[in-house]
N, C-alpha and C positions, 0 to 999 in steps of 0.2 A: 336325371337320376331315376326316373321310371321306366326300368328295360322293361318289365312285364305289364305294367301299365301303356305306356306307350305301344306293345302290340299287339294288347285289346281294343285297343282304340283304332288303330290300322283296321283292324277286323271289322269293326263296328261302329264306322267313322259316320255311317248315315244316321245311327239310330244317336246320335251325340249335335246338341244345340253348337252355334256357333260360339257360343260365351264361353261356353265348355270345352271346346275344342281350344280358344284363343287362351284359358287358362293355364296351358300344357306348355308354351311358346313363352320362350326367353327374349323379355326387352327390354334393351335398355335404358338407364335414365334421362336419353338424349329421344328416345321415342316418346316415353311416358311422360315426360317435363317435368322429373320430379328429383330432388335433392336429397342427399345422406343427411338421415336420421341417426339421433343419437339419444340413445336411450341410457337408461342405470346400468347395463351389465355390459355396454358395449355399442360401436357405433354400425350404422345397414346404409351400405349404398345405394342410390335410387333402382339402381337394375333390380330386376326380378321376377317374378310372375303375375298376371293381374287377374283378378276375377271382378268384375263391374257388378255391383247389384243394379240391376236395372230392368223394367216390366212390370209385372202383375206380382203379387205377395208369394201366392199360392206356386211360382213358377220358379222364385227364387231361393224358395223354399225345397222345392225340389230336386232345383239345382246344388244345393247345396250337402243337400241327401246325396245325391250323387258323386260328387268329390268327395265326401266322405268314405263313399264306397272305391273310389278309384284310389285313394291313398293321397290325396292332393296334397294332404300334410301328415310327412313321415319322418322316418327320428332322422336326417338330413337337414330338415328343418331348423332354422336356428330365430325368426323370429316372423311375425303374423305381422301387419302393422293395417290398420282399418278406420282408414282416409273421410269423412263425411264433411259436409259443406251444406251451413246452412243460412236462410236469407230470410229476413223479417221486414217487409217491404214497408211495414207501418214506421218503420225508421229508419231504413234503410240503413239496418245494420249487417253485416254478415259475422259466420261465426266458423272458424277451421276445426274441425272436431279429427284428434285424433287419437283410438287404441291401441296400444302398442302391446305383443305377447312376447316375453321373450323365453327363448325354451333352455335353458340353464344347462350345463355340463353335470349335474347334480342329479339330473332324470327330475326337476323343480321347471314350473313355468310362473315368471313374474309378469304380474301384469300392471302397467300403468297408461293414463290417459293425460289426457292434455286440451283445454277447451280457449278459442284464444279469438275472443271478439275481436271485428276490426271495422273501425265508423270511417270510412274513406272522407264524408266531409270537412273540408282542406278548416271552413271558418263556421258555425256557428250561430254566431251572432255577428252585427255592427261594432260593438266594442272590441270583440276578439279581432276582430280586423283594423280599425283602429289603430289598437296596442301592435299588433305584428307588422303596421307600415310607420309605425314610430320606432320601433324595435331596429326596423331593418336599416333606418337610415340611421340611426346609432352606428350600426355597425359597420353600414360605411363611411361614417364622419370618423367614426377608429381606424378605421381600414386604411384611410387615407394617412391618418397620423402615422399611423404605425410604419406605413411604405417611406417615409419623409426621415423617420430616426433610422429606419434601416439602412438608408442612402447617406445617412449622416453619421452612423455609427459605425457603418455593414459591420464586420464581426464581434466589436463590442455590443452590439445588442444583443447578441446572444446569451453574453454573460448577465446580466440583468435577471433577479427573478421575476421582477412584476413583468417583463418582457415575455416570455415564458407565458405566462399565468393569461399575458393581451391572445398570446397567438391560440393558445385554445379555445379563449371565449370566441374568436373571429372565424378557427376553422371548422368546431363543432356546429356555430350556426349556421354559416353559408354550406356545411353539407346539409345539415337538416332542411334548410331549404331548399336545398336541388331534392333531397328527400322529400318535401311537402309536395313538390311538383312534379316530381315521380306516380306518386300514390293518387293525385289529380287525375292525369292520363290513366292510372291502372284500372281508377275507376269507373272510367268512360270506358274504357276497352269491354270490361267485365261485366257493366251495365249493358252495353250495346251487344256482347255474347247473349248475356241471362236472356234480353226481348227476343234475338232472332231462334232462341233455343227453347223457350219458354222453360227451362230450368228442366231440361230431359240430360243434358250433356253434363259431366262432372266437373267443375271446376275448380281445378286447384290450387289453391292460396297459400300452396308451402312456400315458396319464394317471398313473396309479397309478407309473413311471418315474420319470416325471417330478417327480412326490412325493416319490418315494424318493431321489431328487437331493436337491432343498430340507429332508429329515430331515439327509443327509447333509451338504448345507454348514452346517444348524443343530447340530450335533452337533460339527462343526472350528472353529466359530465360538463354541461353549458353551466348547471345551476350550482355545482361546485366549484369551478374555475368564478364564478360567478361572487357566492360567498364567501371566496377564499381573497378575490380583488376589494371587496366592501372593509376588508379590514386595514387595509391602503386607507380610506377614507377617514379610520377612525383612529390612526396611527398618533395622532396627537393628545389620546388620553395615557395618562401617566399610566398607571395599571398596564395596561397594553405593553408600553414602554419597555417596562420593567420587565415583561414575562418575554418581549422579542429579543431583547438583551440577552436574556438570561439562557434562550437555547442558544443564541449566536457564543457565547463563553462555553458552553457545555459541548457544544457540536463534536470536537477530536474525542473528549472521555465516551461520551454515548456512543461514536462509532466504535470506539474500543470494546465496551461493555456490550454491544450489539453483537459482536463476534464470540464475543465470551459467550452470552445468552445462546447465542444460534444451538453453539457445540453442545449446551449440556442439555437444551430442550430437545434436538435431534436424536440424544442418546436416551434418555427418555421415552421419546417417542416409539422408538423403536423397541426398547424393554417394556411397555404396554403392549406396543400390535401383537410382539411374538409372544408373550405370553396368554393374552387374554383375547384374540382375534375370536376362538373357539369356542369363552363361555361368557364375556361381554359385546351385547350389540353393540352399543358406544363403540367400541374397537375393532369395528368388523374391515375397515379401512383404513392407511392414513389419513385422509381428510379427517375423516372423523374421531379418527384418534386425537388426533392434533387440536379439533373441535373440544373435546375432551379435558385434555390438557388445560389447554386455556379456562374453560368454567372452572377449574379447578383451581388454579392460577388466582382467581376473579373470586373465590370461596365460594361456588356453587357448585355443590356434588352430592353426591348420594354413596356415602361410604359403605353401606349396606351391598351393593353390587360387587366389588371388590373382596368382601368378606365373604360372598355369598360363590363365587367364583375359586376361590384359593384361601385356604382359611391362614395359610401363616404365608403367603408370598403376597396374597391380596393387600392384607395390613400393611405387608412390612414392604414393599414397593410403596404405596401412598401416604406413609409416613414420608418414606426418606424422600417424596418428592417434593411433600408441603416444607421439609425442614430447607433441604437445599435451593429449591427453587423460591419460597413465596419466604422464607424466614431470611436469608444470603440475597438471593440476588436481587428482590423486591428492596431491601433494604440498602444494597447499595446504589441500587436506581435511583434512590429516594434523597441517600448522602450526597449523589451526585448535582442533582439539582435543588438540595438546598446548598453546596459550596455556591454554585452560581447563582446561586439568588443573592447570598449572602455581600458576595464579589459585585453583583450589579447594584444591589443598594447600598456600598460604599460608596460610589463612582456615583458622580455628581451629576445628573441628569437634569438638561434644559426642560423644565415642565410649561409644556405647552397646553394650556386650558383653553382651547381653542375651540374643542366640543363640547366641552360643559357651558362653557360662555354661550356656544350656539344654542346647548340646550338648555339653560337656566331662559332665556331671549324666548325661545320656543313655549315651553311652557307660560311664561307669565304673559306672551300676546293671547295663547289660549282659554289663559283664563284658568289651565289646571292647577296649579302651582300660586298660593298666596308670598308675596315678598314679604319678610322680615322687618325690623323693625331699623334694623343698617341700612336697608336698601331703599325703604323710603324714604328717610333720608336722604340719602344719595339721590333717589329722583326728584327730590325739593329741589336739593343745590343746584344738578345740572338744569331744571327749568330756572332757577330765577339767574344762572349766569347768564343763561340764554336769552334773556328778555335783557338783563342789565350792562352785562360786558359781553362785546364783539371779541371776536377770536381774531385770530391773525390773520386767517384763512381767508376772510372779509375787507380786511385792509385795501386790495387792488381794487376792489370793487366801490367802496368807498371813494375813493380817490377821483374814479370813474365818475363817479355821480357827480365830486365837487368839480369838477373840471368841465363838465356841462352845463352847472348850474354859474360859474364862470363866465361859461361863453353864453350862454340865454343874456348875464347882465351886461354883457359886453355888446353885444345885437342890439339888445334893448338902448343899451347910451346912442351906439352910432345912428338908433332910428330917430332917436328924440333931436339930435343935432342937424340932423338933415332937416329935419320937420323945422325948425327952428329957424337956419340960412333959409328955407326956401318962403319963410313971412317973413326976411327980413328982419328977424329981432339982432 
């Protein structure tokens, strides 16, 4: 897009550095190694133009005088984006540094930045290693379970939720770990560039980011599948019980009242963006409308804003939305799950104190928790049954012993009668 730029440059191509020249030339993100960027007002594919800061202060400085004078950014321009990579050998941390300019349709430039540490060391410490080779053979002692019900269930296990709930803890970790071992090699690679380059060459850590993202939603996503299976574990406390019950009764109404909800908050939604897009930030989007919404929903607002925006459409939108939404449909949210509450503690529920028993046990070995004045009791009697009356459990074993102690007096007779023929008495 530089017709007249580009044939001052033809003209005067000697008196022009190579960095300068090479700023002018279109490359792609398959030359550059670099990935679309997505920024607040829109997403930039890696193509585009580069200019390297690279040399003496005073030269890039110049250089930069100069694209300014050749027009290097003109209203064609739709955003700047300014790449830095940096390395702290005292911990060998690196750090991806990026600003991003975006030039708005509005004749507005937004700017935001982005600073995104990355410790490529896989372990740490001894303990961290440790825990993640005790981790990992968990995962395959599941892994194996899991192959064995699959072969014995095949497509009934699908229908299972805890089944479900196995396969994501099994397949977010085994990628995290081909991810941990990924990021192993990137950092040898990246190490062994930085010595032969001594840190002259740029390197770019957008990919390797972006990784680091997807370890990290693998990681929120292990730890929720995670939390979400621990209550498997504690499924025998009655509480629990009652409340698992009580969505399984409510499941058809909520998905009913869910479609209801959708329609009226959608309508909503839309009678905020279009009205107030213009003189409330809150509403400058739907996302954020929606964001909106909801604190509002949740009784956190600032009704001042609305008043301050439309003085009679302001109120009278946030009225009608507190009355229909948070007064109506909050409340039959509310009817809904107490009918099924109501409905599940009718209905006669096996109470398994199976965890409390563990944790009453738990506590008094600890020594946290004093026993009452019933329970010691209770540990009187079972010690003096224990010392006084045998259980049944014992009986074989008893038996065992007289039956020995039998045959010892039976050996003993037949030695004394030999002893005896053999002096002739």
């Amino acid at each position: 897009g530089w017709t007249l730029n580009q044939t001052s440059i033809e003209e005067e191509e000697e008196d022009y550095s190579s960095s300068i020249l090479k700023a002018f030339e279109y490359q792609s993100s398959k030359e550059l190694d670099t990935y679309a960027y997505v920024g607040d007002y829109g997403t930039y594919s890696g193509d585009g133009y580069v200019y390297e800061f690279r040399g003496r202060l005073s030269d890039i400085k110049s250089n930069l005088s100069l694209l300014h004078q050749l027009q290097w950014i003109d209203s064609k321009t739709r955003a700047v984006i300014i790449q830095l990579t940096l390395y702290n050998p005292n911990v060998a941390l690196f750090t991806s540094v990026t600003f991003l300019l975006e030039f708005l349709s509005a004749s507005g430039i937004h700017s935001s930045a982005r600073f995104e540490p990355l410790n490529f060391y896989v372990f740490t410490s001894l303990t961290q290693l440790i825990c993640t080779i005790i981790y990992i053979c968990f995962i395959i002692y599941f892994l194996i379970i899991e192959i064995k019900l699959l072969i014995k269930l095949k497509l009934e296990y699908f229908y299972e939720f805890w089944s479900v709930i196995q396969i994501g803890i099994i397949s977010c970790s085994i990628t995290s770990i081909i991810i941990y071992i990924w990021r192993f090699k990137e950092y040898n690679r990246l190490s062994s560039l930085f010595r032969e380059t001594n840190g002259y060459v740029y390197i770019n850590l957008q990919r390797t980011v972006y990784v680091d993202d997807v370890l990290t939603s693998l990681l929120g996503f292990c730890c929720f599948f995670g939390t979400i299976k621990f209550i498997k574990f504690i499924r025998f406390n009655k509480s629990l019980r009652i409340f698992v019950q009580t969505l399984k009764y409510v499941t058809k109404d909520m998905i009913s009242f869910s479609f209801m909800f959708s329609i009226v908050f959608m309508s909503f939604l839309s009678l905020f963006y279009l009205l107030f897009t213009s003189s409330i930030a809150s509403c400058s989007s739907l996302l954020s409308t929606a964001q909106m919404l909801f604190e509002i929903t949740l009784m956190s607002f600032d009704a001042t804003d609305f008043t301050g925006a439309d003085p009679f459409l302001g109120p009278f939108c946030f009225s009608v939305f507190i009355i229909i939404v948070v007064f109506i449909c909050l409340s039959m949210f509310i009817s809904i799950l107490n009918d099924g509450f109501h409905h599940v503690e009718e209905t006669p529920i096996e109470d398994q104190q199976i965890l409390s028993y563990m944790l009453k046990k738990f506590l008094n070995w600890t020594h946290l928790r004093r026993p009452n004045v019933e329970e010691l009791y209770e540990i009187q009697d079972s010690r003096m049954r224990s010392q006084y009356v045998d259980p049944i459990e014992n009986f074989p074993d008893k038996i065992d012993q007289l039956l020995e102690a039998i045959d010892r007096i039976y050996i003993d007779q037949k030695k004394e009668l030999l002893k005896l023929k053999r002096a002739g008495v």
